[in-house]
C-alpha positions as MATLAB code, in Angstrom:
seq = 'XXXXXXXXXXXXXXXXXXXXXXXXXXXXXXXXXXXXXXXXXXXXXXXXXXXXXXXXXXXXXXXXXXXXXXXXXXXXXXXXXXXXXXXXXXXXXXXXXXXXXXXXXXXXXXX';
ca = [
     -39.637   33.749   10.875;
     -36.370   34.385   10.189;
     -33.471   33.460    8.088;
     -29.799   33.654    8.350;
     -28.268   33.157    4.904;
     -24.650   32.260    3.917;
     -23.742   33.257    0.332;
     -20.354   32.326   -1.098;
     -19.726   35.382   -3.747;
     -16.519   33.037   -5.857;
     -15.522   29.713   -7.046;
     -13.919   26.870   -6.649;
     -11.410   25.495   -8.742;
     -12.133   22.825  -11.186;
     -10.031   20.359   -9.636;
     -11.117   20.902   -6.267;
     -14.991   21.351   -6.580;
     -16.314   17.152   -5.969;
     -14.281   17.182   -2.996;
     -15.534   20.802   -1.783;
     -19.121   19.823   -2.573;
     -18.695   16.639   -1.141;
     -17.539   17.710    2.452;
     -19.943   20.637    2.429;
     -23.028   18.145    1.334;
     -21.920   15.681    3.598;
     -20.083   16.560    6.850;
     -20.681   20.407    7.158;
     -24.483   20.219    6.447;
     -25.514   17.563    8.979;
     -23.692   19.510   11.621;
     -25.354   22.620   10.641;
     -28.645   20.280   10.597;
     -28.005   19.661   14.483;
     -28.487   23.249   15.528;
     -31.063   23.704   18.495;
     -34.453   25.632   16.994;
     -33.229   25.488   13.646;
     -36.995   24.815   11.279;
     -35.279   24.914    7.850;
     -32.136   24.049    6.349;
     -31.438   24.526    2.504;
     -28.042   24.062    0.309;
     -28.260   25.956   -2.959;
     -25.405   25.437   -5.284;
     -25.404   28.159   -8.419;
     -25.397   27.059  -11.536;
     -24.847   28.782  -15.216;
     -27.480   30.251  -16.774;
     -27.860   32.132  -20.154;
     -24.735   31.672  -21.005;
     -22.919   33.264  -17.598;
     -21.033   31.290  -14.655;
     -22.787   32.166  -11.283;
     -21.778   34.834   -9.358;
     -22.548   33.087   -6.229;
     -21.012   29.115   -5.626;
     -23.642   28.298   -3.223;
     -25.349   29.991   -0.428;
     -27.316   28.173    2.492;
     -29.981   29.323    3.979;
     -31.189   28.617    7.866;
     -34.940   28.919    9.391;
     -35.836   29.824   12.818;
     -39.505   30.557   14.293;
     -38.273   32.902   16.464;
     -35.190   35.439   17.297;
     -34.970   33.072   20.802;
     -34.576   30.483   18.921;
     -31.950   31.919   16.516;
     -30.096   33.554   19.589;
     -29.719   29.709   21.303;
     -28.240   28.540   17.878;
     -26.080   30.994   17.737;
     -24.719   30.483   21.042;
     -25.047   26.345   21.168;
     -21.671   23.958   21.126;
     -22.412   22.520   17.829;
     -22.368   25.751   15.666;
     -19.242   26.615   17.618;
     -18.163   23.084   16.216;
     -19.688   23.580   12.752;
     -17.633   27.007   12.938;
     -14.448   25.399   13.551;
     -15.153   23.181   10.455;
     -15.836   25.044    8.027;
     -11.756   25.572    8.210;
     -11.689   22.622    6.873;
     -13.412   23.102    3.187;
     -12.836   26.916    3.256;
      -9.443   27.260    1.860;
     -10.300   25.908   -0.846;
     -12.684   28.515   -1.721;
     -11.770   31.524   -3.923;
     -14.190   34.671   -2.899;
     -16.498   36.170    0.028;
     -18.725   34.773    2.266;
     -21.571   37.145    3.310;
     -23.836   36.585    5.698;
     -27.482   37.908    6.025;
     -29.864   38.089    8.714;
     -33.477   38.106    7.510;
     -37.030   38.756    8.768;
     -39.272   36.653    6.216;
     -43.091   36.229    5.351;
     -44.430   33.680    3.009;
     -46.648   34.947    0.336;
     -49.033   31.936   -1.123;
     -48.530   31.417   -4.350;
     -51.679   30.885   -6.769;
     -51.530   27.338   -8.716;
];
């Protein structure tokens, strides 16, 4: 399997972040959702822990079975559409955006 992943290294301000979140949850996402081959789709927001902000707003993170599969995302109409959206929550993000191509195995987990 693998996994593209989006991480957002940076913030948002305070005044800005329902209507970032907002968009993101609900317009960018179900575009995103729409990709051909895509298996998985998560939205992780960060959140403050032991007493630190996150380092990372929110990264998503994108299954595919295969590298075919990946390759016909990458190349379909709608992530060239979800592309040209995301100028539309962007700017009002303060920070990086890195993006990570993974190979991934699931290890079971003993209950």
């Amino acid at each position: 399997m693998l996994k593209l992943c989006a991480y957002y290294e940076g913030d948002v301000a305070e005044a800005d972040r329902q209507r970032f979140d907002d968009y993101v949850r609900d317009v960018h996402m179900p575009l995103v959702a729409r990709y051909p081959g895509l298996k998985s789709l998560r939205y992780q927001k960060g959140v403050a822990w032991n007493g630190t902000a996150p380092d990372y707003y929110h990264a998503f993170e994108l299954g595919f079975e295969n590298r075919a599969d990946f390759d016909r995302a990458m190349a379909s109409e709608i992530r060239q559409t979800a592309r040209e959206d995301v100028g539309n929550f962007l700017p009002l993000f303060r920070g990086k955006v890195r993006h990570v191509l993974y190979e991934t195995d699931e290890i079971p987990v003993r209950g």
